[in-house]
KELUMVEX-274036 format. One record per residue: residue in three letters; x, y, z of N, C-alpha, C in turn. Coordinates in steps of 0.001 Angstrom, whole numbers, padded with zeros to 6 digits, always signed. Layout:
N
ALAXYZXYZXYZ...
END
This chain:
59
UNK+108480+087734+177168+108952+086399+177497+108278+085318+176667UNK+107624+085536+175773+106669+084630+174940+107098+084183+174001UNK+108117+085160+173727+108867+085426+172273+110179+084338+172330UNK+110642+083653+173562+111049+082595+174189+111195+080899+173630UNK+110124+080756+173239+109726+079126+173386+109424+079462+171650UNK+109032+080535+171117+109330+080584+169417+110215+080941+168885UNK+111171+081587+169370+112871+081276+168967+113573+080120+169003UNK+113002+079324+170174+113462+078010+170173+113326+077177+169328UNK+112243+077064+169125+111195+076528+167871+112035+076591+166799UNK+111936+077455+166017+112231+078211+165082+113797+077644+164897UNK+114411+078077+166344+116031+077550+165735+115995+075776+165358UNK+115281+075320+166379+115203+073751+166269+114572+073258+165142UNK+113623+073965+164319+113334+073584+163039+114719+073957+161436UNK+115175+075208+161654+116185+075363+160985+117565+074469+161233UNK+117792+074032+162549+118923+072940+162619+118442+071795+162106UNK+116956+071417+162108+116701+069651+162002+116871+069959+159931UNK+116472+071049+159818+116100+070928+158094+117239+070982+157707UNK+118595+071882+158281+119687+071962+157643+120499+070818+157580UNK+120399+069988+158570+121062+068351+159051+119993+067375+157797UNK+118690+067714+157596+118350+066945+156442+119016+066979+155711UNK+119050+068214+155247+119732+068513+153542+120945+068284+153108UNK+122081+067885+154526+122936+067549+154576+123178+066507+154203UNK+122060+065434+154493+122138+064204+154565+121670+063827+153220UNK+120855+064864+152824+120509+064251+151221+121146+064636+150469UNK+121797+065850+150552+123365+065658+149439+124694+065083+149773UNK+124613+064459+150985+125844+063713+151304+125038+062181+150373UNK+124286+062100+150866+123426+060818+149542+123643+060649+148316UNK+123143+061772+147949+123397+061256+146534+124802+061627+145738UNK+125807+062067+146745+127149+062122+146117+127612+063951+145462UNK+126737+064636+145408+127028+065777+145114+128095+066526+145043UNK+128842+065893+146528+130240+066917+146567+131400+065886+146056UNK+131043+064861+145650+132221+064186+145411+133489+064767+144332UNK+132770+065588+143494+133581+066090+142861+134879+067089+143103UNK+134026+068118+144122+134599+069075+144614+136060+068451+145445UNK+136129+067384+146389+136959+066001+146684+138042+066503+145564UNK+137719+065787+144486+138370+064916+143530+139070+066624+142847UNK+138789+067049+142728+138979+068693+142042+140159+069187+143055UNK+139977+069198+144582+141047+069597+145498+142330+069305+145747UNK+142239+067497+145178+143254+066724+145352+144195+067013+143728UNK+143663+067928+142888+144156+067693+141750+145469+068108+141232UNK+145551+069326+141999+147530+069829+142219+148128+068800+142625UNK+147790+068001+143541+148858+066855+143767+148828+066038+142725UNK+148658+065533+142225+148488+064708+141179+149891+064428+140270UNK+150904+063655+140055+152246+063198+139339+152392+063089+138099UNK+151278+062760+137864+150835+062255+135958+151082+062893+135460UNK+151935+063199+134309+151877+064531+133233+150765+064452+133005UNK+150714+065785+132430+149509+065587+131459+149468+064856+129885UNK+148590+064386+129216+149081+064261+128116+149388+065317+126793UNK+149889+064475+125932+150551+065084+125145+149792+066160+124370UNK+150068+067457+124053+149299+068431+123009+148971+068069+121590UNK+148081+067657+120779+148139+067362+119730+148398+068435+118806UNK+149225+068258+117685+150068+069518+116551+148830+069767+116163UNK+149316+071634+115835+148508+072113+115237+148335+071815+113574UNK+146895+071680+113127+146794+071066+111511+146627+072790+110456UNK+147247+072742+110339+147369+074239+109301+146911+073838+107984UNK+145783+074718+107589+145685+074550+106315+145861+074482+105208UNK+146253+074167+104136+146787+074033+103069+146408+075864+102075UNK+147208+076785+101887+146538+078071+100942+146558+076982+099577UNK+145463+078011+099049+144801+077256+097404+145372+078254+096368
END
C-alpha cells in the first residue's frame, strides 16, 4: 500500500511536465506549420507555371 501515494506522485509530475511542454511549443509556434501543410489540398490557386526546359546547344 506504500507503493500508493508514489504512483500518484509520479503520475502528477508526468501530467504537470507534459502540460509544460505543451505550453512551450504552443509558444513559440512550432506546429504552425503542420496547420498550414493540412489545409494545403484545399487550396484553388494553380500552381504556377513550369519553367521550359533549357537544352543545350551540341558543339
Amino acid at each position: 500500500m506504500n507503493v500508493i501515494p508514489l504512483e500518484v506522485f509520479v503520475s502528477l509530475i508526468l501530467g504537470f511536465s507534459s502540460l509544460l511542454l505543451w505550453f512551450f511549443t504552443n509558444r513559440q509556434g512550432d506546429l504552425d506549420e503542420a496547420d498550414r501543410l493540412a489545409l494545403l489540398p484545399l487550396d484553388d490557386t494553380p500552381p504556377p507555371p513550369a519553367k521550359p526546359a533549357v537544352r543545350p546547344e551540341p558543339l
